[in-house]
N, C-alpha and C positions, 0 to 999 in steps of 0.2 A: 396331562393327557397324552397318551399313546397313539400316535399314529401306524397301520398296516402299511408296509411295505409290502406288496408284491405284482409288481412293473418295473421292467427294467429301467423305464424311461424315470422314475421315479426315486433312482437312486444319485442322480444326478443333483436334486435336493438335500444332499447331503454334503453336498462339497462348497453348500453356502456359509461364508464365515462370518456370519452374523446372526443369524438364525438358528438357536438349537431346540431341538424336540428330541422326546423321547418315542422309539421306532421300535415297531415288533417287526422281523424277518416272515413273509411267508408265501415262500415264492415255490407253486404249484411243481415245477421238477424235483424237487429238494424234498425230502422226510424230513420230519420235525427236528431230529437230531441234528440233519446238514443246517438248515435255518438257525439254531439255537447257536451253533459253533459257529455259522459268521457272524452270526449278529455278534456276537458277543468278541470276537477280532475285530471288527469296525466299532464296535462302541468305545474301545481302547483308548484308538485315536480320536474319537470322532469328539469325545468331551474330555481329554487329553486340555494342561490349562499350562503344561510346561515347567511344571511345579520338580518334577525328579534333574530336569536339567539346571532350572535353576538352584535348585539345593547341592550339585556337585559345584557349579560355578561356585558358588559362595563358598564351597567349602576349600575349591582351591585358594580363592583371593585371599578368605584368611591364612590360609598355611601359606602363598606368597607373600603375605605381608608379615605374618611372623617370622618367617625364614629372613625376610629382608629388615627386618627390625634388628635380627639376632646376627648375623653378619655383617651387612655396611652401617649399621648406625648403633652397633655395642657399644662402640666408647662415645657415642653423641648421644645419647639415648637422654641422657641432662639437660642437652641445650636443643632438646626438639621442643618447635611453638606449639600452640593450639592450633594453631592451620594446620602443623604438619599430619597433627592429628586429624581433623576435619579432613585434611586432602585422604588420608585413610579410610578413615570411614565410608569418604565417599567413593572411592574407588573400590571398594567390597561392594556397596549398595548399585552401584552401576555395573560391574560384574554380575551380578544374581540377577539384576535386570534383563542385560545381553543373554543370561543362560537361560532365563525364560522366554524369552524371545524365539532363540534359538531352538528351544524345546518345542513350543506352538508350530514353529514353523517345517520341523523333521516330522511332527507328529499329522501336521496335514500332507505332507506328501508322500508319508506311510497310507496314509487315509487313503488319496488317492492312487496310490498304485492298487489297494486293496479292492476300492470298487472299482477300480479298470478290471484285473483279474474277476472279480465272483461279475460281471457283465459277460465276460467271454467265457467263464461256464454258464452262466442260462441264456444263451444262444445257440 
């Protein structure tokens, strides 16, 4: 279901983080092109799940972890446990974690600076 946007008071519903819908722009100063172009800059963020940050974290943690494999533990690489493996693994999965975290959390306060700005142009 589609909900109309167009009150300003109304954009304030979007900065609810539990709550997602799908919003058509159609705010009376704005020609359909202006409406089409925000909408479609706040929907970026708006259902934004953190997923492009988490995917660079994970991509560091493995290349730190293979860097650090292939440096301090070349010549131990034999007498590593299964924990030390486990400890690896889990420190990649709680890295991708933090970088979607971190993603969610840059991509609402892009959100929000975005509906602060399109507020003080339709006033």
């Amino acid at each position: 279901m589609q909900i109309s946007l167009n009150n300003i008071s109304q954009l304030d519903a979007l900065l609810n983080k539990y709550k997602r819908f799908d919003f058509v722009f159609e705010f009376s100063p704005f020609s359909p092109d202006e409406n089409q172009l925000w909408q479609a800059k706040i929907k970026d963020n708006y259902f934004a799940c953190g997923c492009n940050m988490g995917r660079m974290f994970l991509m560091w943690g493995l290349l730190a972890t293979v860097i650090g494999l292939l440096t301090n533990y070349f010549y131990h690489l034999i007498n590593l446990t299964v924990m030390d493996y486990v400890y690896l693994v889990l420190f990649v999965i709680v890295l991708s974690g933090i970088g979607k975290a971190v993603g969610k959390i840059r991509a609402y306060k892009i959100l929000k600076n975005d509906i602060t700005e399109l507020k003080s142009k339709l006033k």
